[in-house]
C-alpha positions, 0 to 999 in steps of 0.5 A: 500500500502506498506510503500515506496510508500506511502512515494514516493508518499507523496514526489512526490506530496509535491514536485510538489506543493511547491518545487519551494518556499520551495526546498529540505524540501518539499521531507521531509515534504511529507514523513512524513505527508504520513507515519502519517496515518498508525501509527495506527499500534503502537496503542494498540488492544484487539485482533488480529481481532480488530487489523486487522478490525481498522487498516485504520479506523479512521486515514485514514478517509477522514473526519479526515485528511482533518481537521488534515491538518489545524493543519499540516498548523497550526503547519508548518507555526510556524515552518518555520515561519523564511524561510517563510518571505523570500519566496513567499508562499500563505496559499492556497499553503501551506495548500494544502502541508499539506494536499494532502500528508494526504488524497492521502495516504488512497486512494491510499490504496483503490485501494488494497485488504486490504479494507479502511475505508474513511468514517470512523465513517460512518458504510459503509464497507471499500472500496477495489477496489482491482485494483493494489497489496499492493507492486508493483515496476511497481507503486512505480519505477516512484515515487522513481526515481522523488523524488531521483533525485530531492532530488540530483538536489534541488540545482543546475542548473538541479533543473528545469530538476528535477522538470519535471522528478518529474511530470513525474513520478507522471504522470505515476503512475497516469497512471498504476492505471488507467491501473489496473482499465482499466484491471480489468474491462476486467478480469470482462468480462472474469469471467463472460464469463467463470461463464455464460460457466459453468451455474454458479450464482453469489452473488458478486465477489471481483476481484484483481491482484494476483502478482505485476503485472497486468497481473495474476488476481484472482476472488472470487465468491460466490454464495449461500454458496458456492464459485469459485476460477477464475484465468485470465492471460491476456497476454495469454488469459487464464481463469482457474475455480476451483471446487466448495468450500464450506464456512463452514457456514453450520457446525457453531456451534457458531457466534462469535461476531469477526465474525461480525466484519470480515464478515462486513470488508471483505464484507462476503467473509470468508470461515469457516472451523475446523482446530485441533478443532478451528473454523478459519475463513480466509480472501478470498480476501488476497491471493498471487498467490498459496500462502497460505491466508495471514489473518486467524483467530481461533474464537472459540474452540470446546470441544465435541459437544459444541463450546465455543468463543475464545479471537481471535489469528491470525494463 
């Protein structure tokens, strides 16, 4: 999910727990410790398919963070050891302030295309529910309005209206991603109406919205080397299927070991296709509306009849 409503999020929630003893500082505290996950970003990578298959591995693992709490509690018990003496704050309480912001943040990242790695070092592939966009104002309004005006209202007479408006607006993202799971179940039903019309078979299907909105779906299918492009509107009751498509495993000449790697992540929806004597392998599940693929990589390199691998480059 995008950077803001992480932050939104992580705010939201610190808020609703320790507002009332810590004020204002909760809003803060909760930011960070919701942007802390996906520093991962500035560590360094070998390649650019190491870059894309790490990123929300390790630091958005369930079995990390939730430990890393106990030293968040750790180090903000020391650092507001003076303002604690003048409150009345229960460890349990405090604990829970350093860690919910922490384990919402790759959670909330699971309901994206992207895939999350939560049981990191376990070897199952990263979880993509695939429920709502990586961007969606509709999701992130709610939050950002909360955490605004209870950063504006912490100290004056409006702060208990505050406080309401802020659990409020964590009430209605909860909500939409309930709603997003709800719709998608209905988008299922209509791709598997429209796959049973045409007689066509199924090996899995990765199903998500295509805009921010959860109106416009896109489903993959894939079927026995082969796949389908179904787009569903549902305020118009509309199903669209495309021709069929080839993935390109047929013409590879070399397996590369990112390959690996990308088919293990992505759940083996990668299309293999030669592109100026490269070997590029895109990521099916990442598309914006008509938009171009978001993640492609080039793997390898063909020189006559011979493919040699490639230090990967993302296109």
């Amino acid at each position: 999910m995008d950077s803001v409503s992480q932050i939104v999020l992580g705010s939201s929630i610190a808020a609703a727990i320790a507002h009332k003893q810590l004020g204002r500082s909760t809003l803060v505290i909760g930011a960070v410790l919701a942007t802390l996950p996906d520093l991962d970003v500035l560590l360094p990578a070998t390649d650019a398919v190491t870059r894309f298959t790490e990123h929300r591995s390790f630091t958005h693992s369930l079995f990390v963070l939730f430990p890393f709490a106990f030293i968040c509690y750790f180090f903000l018990k020391l650092f507001l050891k003076d303002r604690l003496t003048k409150v009345a704050i229960s460890n349990q309480r405090l604990f829970w302030l350093c860690c919910l912001p922490l384990i919402t943040h790759p959670m909330l990242d699971a309901f994206t295309s992207y895939g999350t790695q939560l049981f990191w070092p376990l070897t199952v592939p990263p979880i993509s529910i695939a429920s709502i966009f990586a961007a969606d104002p509709l999701y992130t309004l709610p939050l950002l309005i909360g955490c605004v005006y209870l950063w504006r209202n912490s100290d004056n007479r409006n702060k208990y209206k505050a406080r309401r408006i802020n659990y409020l607006g964590l009430t209605l993202s909860c909500t939409y991603l309930l709603l997003g799971l709800l719709l998608q179940s209905q988008v299922q039903q209509k791709v598997n109406t429209i796959l049973l019309a045409n007689h066509i078979a199924q090996d899995k299907t990765f199903i998500s919205p295509l805009y921010p909105s959860l109106n416009w779906w896109g489903a993959i299918v894939i079927d026995n080397g082969v796949y389908y492009n179904v787009q569903v509107n549902l305020l118009l009751n509309t199903s669209e299927l495309s021709v069929k498509h080839d993935l390109g495993y047929g013409q590879l000449g070399v397996y590369p070991p990112a390959l690996r790697s990308l088919d293990w992540f992505t759940n083996g929806f990668i299309r293999l296709e030669t592109l100026d004597e490269q070997l590029v392998a895109t990521d099916l599940r990442m598309k914006t509306g008509q938009l171009d693929y978001a993640f492609k990589f080039a793997l390898a390199e063909k020189s006559g009849e011979h493919w040699s691998a490639i230090t990967p480059v993302r296109l």
